[in-house]
N, CA, C and O of each residue as an XYZ file, in Angstrom:
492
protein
N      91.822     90.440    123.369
C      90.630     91.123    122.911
C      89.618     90.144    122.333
O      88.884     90.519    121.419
N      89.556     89.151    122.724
C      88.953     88.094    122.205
C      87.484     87.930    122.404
O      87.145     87.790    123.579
N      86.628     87.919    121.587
C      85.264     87.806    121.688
C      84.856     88.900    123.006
O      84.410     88.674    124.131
N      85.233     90.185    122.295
C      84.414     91.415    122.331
C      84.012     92.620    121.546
O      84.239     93.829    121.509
N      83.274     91.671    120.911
C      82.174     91.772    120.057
C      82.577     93.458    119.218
O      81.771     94.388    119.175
N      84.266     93.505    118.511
C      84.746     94.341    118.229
C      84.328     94.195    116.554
O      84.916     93.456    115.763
N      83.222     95.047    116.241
C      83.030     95.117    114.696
C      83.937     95.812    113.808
O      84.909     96.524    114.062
N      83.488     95.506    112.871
C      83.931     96.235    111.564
C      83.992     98.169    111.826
O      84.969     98.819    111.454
N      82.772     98.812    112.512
C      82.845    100.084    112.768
C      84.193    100.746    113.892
O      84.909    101.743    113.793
N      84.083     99.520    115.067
C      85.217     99.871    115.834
C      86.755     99.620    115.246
O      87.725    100.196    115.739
N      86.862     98.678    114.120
C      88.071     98.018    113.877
C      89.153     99.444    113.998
O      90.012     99.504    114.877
N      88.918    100.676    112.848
C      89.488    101.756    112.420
C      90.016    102.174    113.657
O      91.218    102.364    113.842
N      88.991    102.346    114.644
C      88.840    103.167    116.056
C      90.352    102.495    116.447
O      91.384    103.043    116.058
N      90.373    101.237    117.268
C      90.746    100.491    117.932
C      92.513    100.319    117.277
O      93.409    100.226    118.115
N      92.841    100.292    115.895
C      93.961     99.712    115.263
C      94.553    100.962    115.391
O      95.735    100.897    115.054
N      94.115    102.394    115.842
C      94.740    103.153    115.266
C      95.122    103.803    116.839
O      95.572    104.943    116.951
N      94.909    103.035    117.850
C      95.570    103.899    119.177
C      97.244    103.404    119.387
O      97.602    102.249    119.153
N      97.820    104.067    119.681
C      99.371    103.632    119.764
C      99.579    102.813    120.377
O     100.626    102.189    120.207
N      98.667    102.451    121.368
C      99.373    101.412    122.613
C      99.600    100.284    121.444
O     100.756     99.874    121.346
N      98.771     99.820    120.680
C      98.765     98.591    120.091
C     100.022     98.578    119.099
O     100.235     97.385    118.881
N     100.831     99.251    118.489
C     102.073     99.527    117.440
C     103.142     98.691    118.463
O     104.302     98.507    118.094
N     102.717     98.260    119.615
C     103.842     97.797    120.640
C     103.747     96.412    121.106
O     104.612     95.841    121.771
N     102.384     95.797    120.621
C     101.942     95.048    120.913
C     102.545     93.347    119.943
O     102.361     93.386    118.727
N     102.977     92.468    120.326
C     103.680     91.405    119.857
C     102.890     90.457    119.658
O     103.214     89.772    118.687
N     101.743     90.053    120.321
C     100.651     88.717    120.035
C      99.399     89.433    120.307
O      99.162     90.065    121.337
N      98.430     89.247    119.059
C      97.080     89.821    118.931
C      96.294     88.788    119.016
O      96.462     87.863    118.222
N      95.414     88.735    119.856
C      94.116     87.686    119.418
C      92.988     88.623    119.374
O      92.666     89.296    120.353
N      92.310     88.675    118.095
C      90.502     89.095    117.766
C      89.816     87.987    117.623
O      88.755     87.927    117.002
N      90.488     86.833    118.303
C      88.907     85.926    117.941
C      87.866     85.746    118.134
O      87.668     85.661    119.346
N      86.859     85.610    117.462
C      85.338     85.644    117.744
C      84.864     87.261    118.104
O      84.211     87.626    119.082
N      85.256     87.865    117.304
C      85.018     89.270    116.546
C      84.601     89.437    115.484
O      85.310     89.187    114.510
N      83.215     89.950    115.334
C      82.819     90.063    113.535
C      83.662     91.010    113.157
O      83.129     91.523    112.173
N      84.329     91.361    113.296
C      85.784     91.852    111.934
C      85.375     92.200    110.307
O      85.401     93.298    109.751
N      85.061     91.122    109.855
C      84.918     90.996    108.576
C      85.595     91.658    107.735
O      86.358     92.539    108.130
N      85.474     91.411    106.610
C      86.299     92.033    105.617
C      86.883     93.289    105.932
O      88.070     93.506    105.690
N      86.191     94.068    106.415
C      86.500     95.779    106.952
C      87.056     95.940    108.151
O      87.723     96.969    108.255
N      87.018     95.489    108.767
C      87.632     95.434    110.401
C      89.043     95.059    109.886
O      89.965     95.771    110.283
N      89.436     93.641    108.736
C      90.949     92.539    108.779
C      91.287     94.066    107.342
O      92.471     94.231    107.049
N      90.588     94.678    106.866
C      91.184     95.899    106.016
C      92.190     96.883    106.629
O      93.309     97.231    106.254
N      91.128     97.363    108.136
C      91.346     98.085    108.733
C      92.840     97.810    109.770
O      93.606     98.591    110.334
N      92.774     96.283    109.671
C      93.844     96.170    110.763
C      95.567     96.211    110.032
O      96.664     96.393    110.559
N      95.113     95.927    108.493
C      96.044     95.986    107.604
C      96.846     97.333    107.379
O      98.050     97.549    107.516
N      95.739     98.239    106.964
C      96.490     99.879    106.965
C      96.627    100.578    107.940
O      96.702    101.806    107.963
N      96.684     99.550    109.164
C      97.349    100.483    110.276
C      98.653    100.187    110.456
O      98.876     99.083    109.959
N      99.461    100.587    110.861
C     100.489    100.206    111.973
C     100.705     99.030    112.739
O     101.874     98.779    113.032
N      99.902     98.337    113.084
C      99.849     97.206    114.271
C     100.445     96.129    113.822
O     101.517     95.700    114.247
N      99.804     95.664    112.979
C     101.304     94.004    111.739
C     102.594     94.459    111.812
O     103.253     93.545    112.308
N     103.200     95.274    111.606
C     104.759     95.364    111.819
C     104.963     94.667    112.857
O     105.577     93.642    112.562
N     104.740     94.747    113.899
C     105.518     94.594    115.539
C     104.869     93.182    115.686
O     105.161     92.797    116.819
N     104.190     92.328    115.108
C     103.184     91.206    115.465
C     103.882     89.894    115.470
O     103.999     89.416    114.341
N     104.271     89.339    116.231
C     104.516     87.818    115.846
C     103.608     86.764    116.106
O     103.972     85.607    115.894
N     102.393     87.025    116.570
C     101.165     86.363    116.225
C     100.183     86.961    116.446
O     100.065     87.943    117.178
N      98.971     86.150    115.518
C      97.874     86.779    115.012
C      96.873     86.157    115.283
O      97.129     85.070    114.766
N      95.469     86.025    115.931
C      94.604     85.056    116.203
C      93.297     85.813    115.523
O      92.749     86.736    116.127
N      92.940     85.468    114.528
C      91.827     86.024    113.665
C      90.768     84.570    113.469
O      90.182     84.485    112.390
N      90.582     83.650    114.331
C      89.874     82.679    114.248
C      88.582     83.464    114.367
O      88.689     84.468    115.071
N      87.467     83.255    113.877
C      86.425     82.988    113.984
C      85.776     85.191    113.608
O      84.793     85.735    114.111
N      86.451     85.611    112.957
C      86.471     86.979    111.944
C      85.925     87.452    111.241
O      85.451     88.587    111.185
N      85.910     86.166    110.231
C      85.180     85.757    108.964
C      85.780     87.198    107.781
O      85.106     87.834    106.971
N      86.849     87.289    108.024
C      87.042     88.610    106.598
C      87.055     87.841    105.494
O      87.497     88.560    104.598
N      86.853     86.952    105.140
C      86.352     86.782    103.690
C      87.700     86.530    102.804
O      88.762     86.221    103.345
N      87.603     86.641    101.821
C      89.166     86.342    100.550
C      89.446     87.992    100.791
O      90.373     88.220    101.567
N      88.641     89.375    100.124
C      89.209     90.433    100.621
C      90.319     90.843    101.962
O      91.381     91.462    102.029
N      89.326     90.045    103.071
C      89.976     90.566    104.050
C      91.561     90.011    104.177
O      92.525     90.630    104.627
N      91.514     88.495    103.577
C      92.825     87.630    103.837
C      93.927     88.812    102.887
O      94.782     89.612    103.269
N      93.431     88.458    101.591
C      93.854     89.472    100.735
C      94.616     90.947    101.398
O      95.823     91.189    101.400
N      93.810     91.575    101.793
C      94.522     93.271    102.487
C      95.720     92.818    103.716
O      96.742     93.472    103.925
N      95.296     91.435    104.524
C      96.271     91.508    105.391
C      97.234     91.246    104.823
O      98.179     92.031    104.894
N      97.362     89.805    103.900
C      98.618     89.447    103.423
C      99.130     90.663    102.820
O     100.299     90.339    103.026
N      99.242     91.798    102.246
C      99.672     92.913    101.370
C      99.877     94.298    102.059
O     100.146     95.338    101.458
N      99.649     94.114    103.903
C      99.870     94.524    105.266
C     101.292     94.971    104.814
O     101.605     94.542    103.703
N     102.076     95.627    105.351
C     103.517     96.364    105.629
C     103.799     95.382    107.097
O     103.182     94.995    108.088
N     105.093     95.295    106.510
C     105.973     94.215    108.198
C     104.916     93.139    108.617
O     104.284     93.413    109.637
N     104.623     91.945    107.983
C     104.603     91.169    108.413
C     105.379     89.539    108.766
O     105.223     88.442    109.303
N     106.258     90.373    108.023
C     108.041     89.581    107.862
C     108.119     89.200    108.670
O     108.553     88.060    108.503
N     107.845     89.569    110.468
C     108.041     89.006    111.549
C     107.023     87.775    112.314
O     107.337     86.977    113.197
N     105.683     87.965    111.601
C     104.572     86.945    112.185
C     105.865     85.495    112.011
O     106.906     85.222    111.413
N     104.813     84.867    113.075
C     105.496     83.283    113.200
C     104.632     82.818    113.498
O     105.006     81.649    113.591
N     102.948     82.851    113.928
C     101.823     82.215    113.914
C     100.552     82.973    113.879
O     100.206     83.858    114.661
N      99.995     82.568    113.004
C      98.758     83.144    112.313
C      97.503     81.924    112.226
O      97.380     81.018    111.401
N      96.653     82.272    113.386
C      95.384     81.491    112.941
C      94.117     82.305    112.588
O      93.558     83.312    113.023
N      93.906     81.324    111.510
C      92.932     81.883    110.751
C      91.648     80.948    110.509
O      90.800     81.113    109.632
N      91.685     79.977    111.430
C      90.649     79.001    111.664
C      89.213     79.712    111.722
O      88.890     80.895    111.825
N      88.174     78.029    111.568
C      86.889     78.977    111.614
C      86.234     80.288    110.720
O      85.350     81.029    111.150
N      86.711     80.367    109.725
C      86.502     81.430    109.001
C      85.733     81.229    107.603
O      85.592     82.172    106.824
N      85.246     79.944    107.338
C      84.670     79.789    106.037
C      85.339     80.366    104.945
O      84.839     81.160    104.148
N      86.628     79.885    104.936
C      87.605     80.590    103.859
C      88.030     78.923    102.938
O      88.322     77.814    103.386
N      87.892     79.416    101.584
C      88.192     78.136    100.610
C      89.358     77.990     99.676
O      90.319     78.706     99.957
N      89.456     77.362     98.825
C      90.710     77.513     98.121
C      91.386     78.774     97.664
O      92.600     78.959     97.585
N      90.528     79.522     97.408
C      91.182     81.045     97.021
C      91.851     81.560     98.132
O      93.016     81.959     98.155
N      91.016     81.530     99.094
C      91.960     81.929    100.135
C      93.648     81.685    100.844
O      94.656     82.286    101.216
N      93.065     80.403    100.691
C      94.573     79.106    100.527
C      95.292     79.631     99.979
O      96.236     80.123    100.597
N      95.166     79.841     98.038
C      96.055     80.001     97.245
C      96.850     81.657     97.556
O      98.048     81.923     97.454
N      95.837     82.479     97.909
C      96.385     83.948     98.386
C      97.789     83.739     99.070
O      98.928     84.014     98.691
N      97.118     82.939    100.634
C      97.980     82.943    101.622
C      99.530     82.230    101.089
O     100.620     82.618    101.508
N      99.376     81.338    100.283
C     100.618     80.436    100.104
C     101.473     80.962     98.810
O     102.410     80.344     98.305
N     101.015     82.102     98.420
C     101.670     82.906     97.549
C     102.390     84.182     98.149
O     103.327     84.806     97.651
N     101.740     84.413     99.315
C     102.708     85.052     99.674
C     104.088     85.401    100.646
O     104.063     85.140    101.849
N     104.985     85.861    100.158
C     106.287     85.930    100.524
C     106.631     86.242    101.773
O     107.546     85.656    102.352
N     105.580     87.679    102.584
C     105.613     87.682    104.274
C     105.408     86.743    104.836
O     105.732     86.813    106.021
N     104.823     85.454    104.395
C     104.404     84.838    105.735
C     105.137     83.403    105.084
O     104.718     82.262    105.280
N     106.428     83.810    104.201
C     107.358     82.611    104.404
C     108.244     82.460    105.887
O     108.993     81.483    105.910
N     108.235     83.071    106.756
C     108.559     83.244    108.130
C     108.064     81.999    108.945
O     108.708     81.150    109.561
N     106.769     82.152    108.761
C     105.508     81.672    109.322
C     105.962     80.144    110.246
O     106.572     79.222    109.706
N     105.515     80.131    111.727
C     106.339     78.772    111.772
C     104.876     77.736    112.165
O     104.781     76.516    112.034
N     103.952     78.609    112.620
C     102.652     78.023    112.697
C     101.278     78.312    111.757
O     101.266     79.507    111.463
N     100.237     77.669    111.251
C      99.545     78.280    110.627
C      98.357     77.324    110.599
O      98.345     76.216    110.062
N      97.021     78.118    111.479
C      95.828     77.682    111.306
C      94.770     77.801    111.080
O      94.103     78.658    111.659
N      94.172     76.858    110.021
C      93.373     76.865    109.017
C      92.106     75.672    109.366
O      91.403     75.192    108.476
N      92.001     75.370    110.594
C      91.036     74.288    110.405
C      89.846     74.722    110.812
O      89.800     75.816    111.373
N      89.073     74.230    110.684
C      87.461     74.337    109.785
C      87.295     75.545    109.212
O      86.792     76.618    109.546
N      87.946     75.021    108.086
C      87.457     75.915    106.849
C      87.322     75.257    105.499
O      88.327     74.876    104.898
N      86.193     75.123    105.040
C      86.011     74.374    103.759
C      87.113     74.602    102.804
O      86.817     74.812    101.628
N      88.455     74.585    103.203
C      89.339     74.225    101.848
C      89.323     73.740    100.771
O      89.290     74.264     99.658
N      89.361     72.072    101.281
C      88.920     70.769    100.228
C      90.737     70.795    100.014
O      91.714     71.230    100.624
N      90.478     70.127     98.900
C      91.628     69.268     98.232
C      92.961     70.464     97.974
O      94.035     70.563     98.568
N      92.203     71.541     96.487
C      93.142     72.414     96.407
C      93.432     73.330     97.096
O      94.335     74.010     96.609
N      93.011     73.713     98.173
C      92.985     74.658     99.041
C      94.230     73.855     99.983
O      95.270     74.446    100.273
N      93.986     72.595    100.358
C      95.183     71.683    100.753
C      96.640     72.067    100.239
O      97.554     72.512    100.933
N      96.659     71.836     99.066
C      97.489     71.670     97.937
C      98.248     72.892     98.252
O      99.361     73.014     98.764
N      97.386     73.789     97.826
C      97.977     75.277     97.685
C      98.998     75.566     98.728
O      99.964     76.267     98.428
N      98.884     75.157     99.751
C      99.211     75.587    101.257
C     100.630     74.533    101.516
O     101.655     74.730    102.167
N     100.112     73.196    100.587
C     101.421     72.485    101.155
C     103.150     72.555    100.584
O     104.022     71.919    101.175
């Protein structure tokens, strides 16, 4: 589903048809998403069954990182990129605090103004 141009209004629409509860590798990249779309994909159904996630280029913001990490079943992801997203240390520190995505066997984060502690946090 990659760069079609799936907003924030469709996110609700789209997360909530069944075919996708079956679905094992998601890519939305280069989807304005934003905060409300990566909300929307959280209180659905669809993260349980996911073992990867391609949210490059999204932009949900610390909220949006926030609602996914706190998603139901994501115990099973094993790669999550989250590149391209203008996400900074807070974001970092979210992600590396939490316990679902100690699984995690891939994880990408590049170009995103991290910096140092945003580094840190993650390593």
């Amino acid at each position: 589903l990659q760069d079609n141009g799936i907003g924030r209004d469709d996110a609700a629409h789209l997360f909530a048809l069944p075919a996708l509860r079956h679905v094992r590798e998601l890519d939305l990249s280069d989807n304005p998403l934003a905060a409300h779309g990566a909300r929307a994909l959280a209180e659905s159904d669809v993260p349980r069954g996911l073992r990867a996630l391609n949210l490059s280029g999204t932009r949900p913001g610390v909220p949006g990182v926030r609602a996914l990490l706190a998603a139901r079943g994501l115990n099973g992801l094993r790669a999550l990129d989250l590149s391209d997203n203008a996400l900074g240390p807070v974001a970092a520190r979210a992600a590396s605090g939490c316990a679902a995505l100690r699984g995690l066997r891939c994880l990408s984060v590049a170009h995103n103004p991290l910096g140092d502690a945003g580094a840190e946090a993650l390593a």
